[in-house]
N, C-alpha and C positions, 0 to 999 in steps of 0.2 A: 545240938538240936535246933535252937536258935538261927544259926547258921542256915542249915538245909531248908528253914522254912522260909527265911528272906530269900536264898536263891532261887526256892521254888515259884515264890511269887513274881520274882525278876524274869525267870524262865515263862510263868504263864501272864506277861506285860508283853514280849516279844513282839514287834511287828511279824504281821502275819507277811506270809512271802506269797505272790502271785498265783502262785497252783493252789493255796489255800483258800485265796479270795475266787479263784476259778471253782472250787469245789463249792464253796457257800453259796456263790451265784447259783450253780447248777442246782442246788439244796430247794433255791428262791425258785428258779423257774419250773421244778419239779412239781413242787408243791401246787405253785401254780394250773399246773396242766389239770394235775388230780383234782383239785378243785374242783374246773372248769369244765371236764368229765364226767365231775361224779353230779354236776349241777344240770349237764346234757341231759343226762339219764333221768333225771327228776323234770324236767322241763319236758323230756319228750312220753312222758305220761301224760301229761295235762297240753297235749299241744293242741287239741283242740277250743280249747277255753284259751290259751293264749292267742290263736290265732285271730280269732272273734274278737279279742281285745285289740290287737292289731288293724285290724282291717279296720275296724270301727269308721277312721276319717274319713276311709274311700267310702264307705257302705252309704254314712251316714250324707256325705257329700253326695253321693248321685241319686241319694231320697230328694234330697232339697234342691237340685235341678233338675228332678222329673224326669230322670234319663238311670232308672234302677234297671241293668238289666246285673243277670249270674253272671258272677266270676268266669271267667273261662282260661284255658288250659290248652297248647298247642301239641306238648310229649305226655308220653303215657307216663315215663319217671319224673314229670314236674313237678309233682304235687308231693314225692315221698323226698325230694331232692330240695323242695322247697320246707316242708317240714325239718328237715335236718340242718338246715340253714339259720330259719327261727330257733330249735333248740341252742344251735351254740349263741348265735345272739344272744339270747334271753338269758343264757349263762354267763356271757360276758358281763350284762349288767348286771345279775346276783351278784356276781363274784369281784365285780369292781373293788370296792372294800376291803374284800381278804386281799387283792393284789395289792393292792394300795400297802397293806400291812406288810404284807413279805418283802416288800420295795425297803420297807421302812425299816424291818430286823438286818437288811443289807446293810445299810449306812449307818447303823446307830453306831457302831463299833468308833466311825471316822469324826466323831461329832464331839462336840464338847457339853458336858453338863447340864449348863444353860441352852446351848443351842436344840437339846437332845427332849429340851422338857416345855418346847414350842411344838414338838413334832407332833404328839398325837392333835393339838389343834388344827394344824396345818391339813393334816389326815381328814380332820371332817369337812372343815369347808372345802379341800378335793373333792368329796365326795356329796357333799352339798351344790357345789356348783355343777356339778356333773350333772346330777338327777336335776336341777332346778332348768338347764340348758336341755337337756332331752326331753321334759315337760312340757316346756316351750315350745320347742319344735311340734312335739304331739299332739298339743291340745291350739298353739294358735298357727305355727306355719305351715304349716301339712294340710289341714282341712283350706286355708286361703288358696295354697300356690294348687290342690285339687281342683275348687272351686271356682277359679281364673282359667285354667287352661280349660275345664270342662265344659263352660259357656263360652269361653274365647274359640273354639274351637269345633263347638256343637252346628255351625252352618255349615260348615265344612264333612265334617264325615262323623258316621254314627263309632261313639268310645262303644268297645268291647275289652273292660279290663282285663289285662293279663295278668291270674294271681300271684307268679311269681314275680316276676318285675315290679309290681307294686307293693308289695310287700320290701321289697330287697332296700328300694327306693326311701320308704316309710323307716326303716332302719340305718342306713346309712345316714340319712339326716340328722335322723337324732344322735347319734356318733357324731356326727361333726360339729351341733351346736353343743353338746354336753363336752367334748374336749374343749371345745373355741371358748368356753365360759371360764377357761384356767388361765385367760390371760391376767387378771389381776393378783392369784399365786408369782405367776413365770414374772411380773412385774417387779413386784415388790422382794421375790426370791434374787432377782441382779441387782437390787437395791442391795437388801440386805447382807450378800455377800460383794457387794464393792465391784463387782464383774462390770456393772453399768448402774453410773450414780441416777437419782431420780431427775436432776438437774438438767443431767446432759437427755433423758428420755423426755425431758421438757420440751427444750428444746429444739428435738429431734418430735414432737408435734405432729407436723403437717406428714411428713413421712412416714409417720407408723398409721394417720390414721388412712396415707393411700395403700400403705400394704394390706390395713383390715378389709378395705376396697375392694383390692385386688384378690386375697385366699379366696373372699366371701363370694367372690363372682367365678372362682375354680371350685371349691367347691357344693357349690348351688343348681341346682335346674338354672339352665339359662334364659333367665329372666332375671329383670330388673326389680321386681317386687321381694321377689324370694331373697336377692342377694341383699334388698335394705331389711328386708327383717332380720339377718345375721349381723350387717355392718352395723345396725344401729344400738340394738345393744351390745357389742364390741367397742364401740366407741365410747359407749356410754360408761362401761366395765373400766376403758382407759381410763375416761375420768377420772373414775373412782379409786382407782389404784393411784395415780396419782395423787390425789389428796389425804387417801390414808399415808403415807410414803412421804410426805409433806407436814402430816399431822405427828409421824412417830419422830420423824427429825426433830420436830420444831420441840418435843416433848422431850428428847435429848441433850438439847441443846441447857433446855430450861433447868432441869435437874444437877447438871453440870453446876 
């Protein structure tokens, strides 16, 4: 009896074989979808109160330049095309969190004990820097980079915003400063696992902070203002990853 019960736990120790890790992925992005879905459907109830929360910058931006005229609309399916747009967005960020988790039942299998019992930390501040970077965008770069082009631009010809494009615009933003806020994880994660020491990202300085440069001015309204409001708390994020990554060394070292 003894016997069959060590084999059997030898049997369920087995590396799993690639069609099995293919199945649990699928398991992961399943779950996923349904999520994301079932988050649509709840979202696209309240898409009116979402909307008004969204539009807010614009709205609130062409109060305080004295140029409020109505949203306008050029296709008759804009508005129901743009509705289903904001629903899956609005799902994406609920649901950031649960994905974040199914990410996390993937790899736990691969990870060690210790490594395994950093993760739920790691977990929040993903998702701490996410919302903190998409806030940012919402409440300080969005209403600026509105309020520049709207006066930069008001001799020129009368604004008639278009609902959907601005809207599209106001979300996509915030998707990109809320991912662009994980560089101090992505940092400290090549640290940690030795892929790229913190020494050599020292280093290497002047170069990462021309690539934060560079993405910020790809994915930004092209303009200069917009792109330093991304770059510079990106740079500043380096910083900071750096000298946490600096601080857990030197607290290794010391222990030793």
């Amino acid at each position: 009896m003894r016997n069959r019960i060590i084999s059997f736990a030898i049997m369920n120790d087995r590396p799993k074989t690639l069609f099995e890790h293919i199945i649990e992925l699928r398991s992961v992005l399943i779950n996923s979808v349904f999520a994301v879905l079932g988050a649509m459907i709840i979202c696209y109830v309240f898409i009116d109160e979402i909307f008004i929360f969204l539009a807010r910058p614009l709205i609130n931006t062409l109060k305080y330049c004295k140029q409020f005229h109505e949203l306008v609309y050029s296709s008759i399916s804009e508005i129901f095309s743009m509705h289903l747009r904001i629903a899956f967005y609005t799902s994406m960020f609920l649901c950031f969190p649960y994905i974040i988790h199914q990410v996390w039942t993937f790899i736990r299998p691969a990870l060690l004990p210790k490594e395994s019992s950093i993760i739920p930390r790691i977990m929040f501040i993903t998702v701490a820097l996410f919302m903190a970077g998409a806030a940012f965008a919402f409440y300080v770069v969005i209403p600026y980079i509105f309020e520049l082009f709207i006066e930069s631009n008001a001799r020129y010809a009368e604004f008639l915003p278009k609902i959907g494009d601005n809207i599209s615009f106001i979300v996509i933003v915030m998707f990109s400063f809320g991912l662009s806020f994980q560089t101090p994880l992505l940092i400290i994660a090549l640290d940690r696992l030795k892929i790229l020491r913190v020494q050599t990202i020292q280093k290497l300085w002047r170069e990462v902070i021309l690539a934060i440069i560079v993405i910020s001015a790809i994915i930004t309204p092209p303009d200069a203002f917009s792109m330093f409001f991304l770059a510079a708390p990106l740079i500043a994020l380096f910083g900071i990853s750096i000298l946490i990554c600096r601080i857990i060394s030197d607290n290794k070292e010391t222990n030793r």
